[in-house]
C-alpha positions as CSV (number, residue, x, y, z in Angstrom):
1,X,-45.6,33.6,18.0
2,X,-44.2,32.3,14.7
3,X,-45.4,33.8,11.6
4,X,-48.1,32.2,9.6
5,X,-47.3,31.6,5.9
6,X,-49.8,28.6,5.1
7,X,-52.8,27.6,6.2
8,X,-54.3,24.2,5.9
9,X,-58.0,23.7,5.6
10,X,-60.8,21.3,4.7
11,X,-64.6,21.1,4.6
12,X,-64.2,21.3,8.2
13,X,-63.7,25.4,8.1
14,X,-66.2,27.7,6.7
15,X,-64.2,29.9,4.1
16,X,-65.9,33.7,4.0
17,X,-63.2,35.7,1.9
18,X,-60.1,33.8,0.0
19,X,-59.6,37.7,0.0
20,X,-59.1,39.1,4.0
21,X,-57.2,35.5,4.0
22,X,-54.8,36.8,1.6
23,X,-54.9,40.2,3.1
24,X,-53.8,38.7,6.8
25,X,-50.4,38.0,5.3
26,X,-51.1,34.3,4.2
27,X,-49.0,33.4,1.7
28,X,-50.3,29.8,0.5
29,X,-53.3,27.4,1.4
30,X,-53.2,23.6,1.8
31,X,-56.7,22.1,1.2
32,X,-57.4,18.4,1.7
33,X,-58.2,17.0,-1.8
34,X,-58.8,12.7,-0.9
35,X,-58.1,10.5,1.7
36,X,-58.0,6.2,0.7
37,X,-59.4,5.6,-2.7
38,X,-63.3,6.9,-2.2
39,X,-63.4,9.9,-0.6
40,X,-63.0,13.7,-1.8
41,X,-63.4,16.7,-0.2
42,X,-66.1,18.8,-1.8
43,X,-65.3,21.7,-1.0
44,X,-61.8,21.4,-3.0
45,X,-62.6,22.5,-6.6
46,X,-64.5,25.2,-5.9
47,X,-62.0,26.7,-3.3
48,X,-59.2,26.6,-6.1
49,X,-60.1,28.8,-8.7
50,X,-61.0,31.4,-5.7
51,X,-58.0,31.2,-4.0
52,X,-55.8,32.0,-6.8
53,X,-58.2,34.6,-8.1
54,X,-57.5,36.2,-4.5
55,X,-53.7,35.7,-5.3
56,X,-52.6,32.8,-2.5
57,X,-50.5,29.8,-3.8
58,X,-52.3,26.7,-3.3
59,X,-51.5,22.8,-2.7
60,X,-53.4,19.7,-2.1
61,X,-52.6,17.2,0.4
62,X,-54.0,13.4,0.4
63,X,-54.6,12.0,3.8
64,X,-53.0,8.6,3.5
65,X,-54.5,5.2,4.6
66,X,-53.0,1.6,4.8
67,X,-53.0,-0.3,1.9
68,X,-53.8,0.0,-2.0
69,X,-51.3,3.0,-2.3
70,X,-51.4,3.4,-6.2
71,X,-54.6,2.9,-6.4
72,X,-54.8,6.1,-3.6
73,X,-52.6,7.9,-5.6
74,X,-54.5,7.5,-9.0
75,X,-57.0,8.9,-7.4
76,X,-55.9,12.3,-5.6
77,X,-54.0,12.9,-8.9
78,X,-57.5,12.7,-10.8
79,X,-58.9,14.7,-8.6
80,X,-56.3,17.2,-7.4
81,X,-56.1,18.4,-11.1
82,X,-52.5,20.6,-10.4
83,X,-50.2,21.7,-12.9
84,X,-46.9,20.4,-13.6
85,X,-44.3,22.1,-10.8
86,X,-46.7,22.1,-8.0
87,X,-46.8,21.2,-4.5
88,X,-48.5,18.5,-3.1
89,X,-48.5,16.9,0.2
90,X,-49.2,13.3,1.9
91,X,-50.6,13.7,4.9
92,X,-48.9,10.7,6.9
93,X,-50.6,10.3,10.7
94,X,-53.6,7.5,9.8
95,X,-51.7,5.1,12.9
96,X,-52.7,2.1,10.5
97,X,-50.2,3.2,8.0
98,X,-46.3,2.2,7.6
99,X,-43.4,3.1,6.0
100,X,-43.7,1.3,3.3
101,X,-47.2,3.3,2.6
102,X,-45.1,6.1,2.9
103,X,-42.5,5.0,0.4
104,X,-44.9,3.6,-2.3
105,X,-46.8,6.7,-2.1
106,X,-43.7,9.1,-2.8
107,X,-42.5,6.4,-5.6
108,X,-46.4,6.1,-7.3
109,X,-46.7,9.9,-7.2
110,X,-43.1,10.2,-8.8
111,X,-43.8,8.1,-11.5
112,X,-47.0,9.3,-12.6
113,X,-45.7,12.6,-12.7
114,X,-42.3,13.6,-11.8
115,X,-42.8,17.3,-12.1
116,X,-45.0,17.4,-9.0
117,X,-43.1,18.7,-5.9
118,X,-44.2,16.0,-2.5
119,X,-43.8,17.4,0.5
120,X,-44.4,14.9,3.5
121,X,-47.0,15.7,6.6
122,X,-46.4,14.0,9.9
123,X,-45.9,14.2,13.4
124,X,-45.7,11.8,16.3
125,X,-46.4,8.9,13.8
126,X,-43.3,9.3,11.9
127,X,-41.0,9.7,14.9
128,X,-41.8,6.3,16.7
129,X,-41.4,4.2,13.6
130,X,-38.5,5.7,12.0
131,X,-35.3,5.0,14.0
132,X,-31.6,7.5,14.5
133,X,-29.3,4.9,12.4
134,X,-31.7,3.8,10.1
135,X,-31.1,4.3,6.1
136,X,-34.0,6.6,5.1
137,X,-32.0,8.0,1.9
138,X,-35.9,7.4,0.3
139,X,-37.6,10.0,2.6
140,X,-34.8,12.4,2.9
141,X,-34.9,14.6,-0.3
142,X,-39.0,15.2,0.4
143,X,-39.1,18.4,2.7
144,X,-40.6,18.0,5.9
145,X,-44.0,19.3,6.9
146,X,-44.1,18.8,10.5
147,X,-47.1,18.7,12.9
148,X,-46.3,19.7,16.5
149,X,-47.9,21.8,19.0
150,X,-46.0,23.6,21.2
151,X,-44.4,27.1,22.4
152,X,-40.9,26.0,22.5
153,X,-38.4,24.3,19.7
154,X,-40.3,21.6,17.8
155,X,-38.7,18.0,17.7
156,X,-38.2,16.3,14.4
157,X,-36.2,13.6,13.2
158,X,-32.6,15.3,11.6
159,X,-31.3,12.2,10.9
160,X,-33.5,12.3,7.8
161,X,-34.0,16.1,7.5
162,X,-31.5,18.4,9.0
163,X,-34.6,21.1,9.2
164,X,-38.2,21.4,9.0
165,X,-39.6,23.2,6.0
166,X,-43.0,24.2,6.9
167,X,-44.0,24.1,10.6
168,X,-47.8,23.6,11.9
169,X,-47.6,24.8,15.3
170,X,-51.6,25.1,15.8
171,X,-54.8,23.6,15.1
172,X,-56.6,26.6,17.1
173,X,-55.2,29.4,15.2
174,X,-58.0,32.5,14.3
175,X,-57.6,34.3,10.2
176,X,-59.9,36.6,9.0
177,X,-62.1,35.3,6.8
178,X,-62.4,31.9,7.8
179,X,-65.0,31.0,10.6
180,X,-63.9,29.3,13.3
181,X,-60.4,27.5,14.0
182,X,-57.8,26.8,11.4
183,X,-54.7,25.0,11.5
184,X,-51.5,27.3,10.9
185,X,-48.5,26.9,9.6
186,X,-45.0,29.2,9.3
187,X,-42.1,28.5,6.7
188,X,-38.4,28.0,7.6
189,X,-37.4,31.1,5.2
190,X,-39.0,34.3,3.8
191,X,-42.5,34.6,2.3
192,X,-41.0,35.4,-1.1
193,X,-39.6,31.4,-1.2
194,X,-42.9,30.2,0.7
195,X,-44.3,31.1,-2.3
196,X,-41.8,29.6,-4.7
197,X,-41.5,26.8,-2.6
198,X,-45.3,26.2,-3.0
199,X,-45.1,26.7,-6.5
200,X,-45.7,25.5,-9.8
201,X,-42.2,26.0,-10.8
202,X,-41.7,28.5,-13.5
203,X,-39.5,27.1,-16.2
204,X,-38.2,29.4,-18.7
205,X,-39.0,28.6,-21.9
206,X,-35.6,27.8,-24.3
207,X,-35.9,30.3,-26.9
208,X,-36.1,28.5,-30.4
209,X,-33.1,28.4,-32.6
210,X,-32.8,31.2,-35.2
211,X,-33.7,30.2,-38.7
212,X,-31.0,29.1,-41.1
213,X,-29.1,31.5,-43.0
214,X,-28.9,30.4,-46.7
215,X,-25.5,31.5,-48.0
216,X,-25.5,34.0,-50.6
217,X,-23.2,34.0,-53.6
218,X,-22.9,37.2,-55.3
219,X,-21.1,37.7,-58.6
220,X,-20.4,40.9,-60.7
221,X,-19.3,40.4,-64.1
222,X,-18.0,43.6,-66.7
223,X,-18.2,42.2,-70.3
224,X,-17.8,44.0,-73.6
225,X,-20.4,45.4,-75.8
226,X,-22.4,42.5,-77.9
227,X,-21.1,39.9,-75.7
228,X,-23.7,37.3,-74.9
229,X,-23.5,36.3,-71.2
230,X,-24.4,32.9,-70.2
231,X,-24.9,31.9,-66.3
232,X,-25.5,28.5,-65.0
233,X,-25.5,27.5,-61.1
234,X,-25.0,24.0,-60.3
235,X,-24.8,23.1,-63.8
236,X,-28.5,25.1,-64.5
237,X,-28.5,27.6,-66.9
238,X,-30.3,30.8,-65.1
239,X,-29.5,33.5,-67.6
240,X,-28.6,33.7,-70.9
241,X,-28.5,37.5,-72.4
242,X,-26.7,39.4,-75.3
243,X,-25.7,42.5,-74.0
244,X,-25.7,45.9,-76.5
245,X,-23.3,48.1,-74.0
246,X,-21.4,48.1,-71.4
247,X,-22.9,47.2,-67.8
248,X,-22.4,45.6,-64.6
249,X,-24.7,42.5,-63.8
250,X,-25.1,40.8,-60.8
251,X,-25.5,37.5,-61.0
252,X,-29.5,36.6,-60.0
253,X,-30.9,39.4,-61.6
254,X,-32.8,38.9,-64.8
């Protein structure tokens, strides 16, 4: 049985403890923000805030329909409410959809905010419209989140990723603290980058530059007794003094 790193959930589960979900060894949670330009899942901004109070990493996903893709984008984004660096999914298996869906989605999420990491959901959809010798240098650099149920070696196309990234092998998997059946989901690497992979991205902040250093001139002077002493810098006069002894002055002091 693979491990489970991620779960992905909706309104569709009952959530009793972001807590014992945690505690079972989950390491992030997928929740369904929107789907088309309408809809939002309800459930979504309250599970947020719990499940990073109960320390799980947590993405969105938008379940993607045919047609008016920036539009569809505008709106998970306004919705979702993520921080720069973090993960977010399209959920790719609506059989209306294309390619080019796929593509304008990627491209509309990109440009509104580059700093988002897209991952891309699919399955059976993907695999009969996409083709071994086709040029998919669009899709490629997106990590694959692949959908298929099975007990053996999962199927995917490696023309366009070499491997899968995160795997969901079953819509009928059991955690503790949800009620009833959850899709899960195992990572191709250790929980520790699971978790980075999720994100947001940490980006160390540059330190600022140190302050300039003024340059400091410093002059000592010996003069006789009941010479007067006259100092100018930069042709301003700064001190003018009669001196009754002997006496070292540094220039400055008055």
């Amino acid at each position: 049985m693979p491990r489970v790193d991620a779960i992905d959930i909706s309104h569709y589960q009952s959530i009793s403890s972001f807590s014992s979900i945690k505690s079972a060894g989950v390491v992030g949670v997928f929740q369904k923000c929107t789907e088309g330009t309408t809809y939002y899942d309800s459930t979504y901004g309250s599970r947020y805030p719990q499940a990073l109070d109960a320390g799980l990493k947590w993405g969105a996903y938008h379940f993607l329909k045919h047609g008016n893709v920036p539009q569809q984008m505008d709106w998970f984004l306004s919705k979702a409410k993520l921080p720069s660096g973090s993960r977010v999914a399209i959920d790719y298996e609506d059989s209306a959809c294309t390619l080019t869906d796929l593509q304008q989605a990627i491209e509309s999420i990109s440009g509104k905010d580059s700093t988002l990491q897209i991952c891309v959901y699919c399955g059976g959809l993907l695999k009969g419209q996409v083709s071994s010798t086709g040029d998919y240098s669009w899709l490629s650099p997106y990590p694959l989140w692949l959908a298929q149920y099975t007990s053996g070696t999962p199927t995917w196309p490696k023309n366009i990723w070499p491997q899968w990234t995160l795997w969901q092998y079953t819509d009928q998997g059991k955690v503790s603290g949800i009620s009833g059946a959850v899709d899960l989901n195992t990572f191709n690497g250790s929980p520790e980058n699971c978790a980075k992979w999720f994100g947001p991205t940490e980006v160390v902040p540059v330190p600022p530059p140190p302050p300039p250093v003024e340059p400091v001139v410093a002059v000592a002077l010996t003069v006789p007794d009941g010479v007067e002493v006259s100092i100018s810098v930069n042709g301003q006069q700064v001190m003018g003094k009669s001196f009754g002894d002997r006496r070292r002055m540094q220039a400055g002091e008055g």
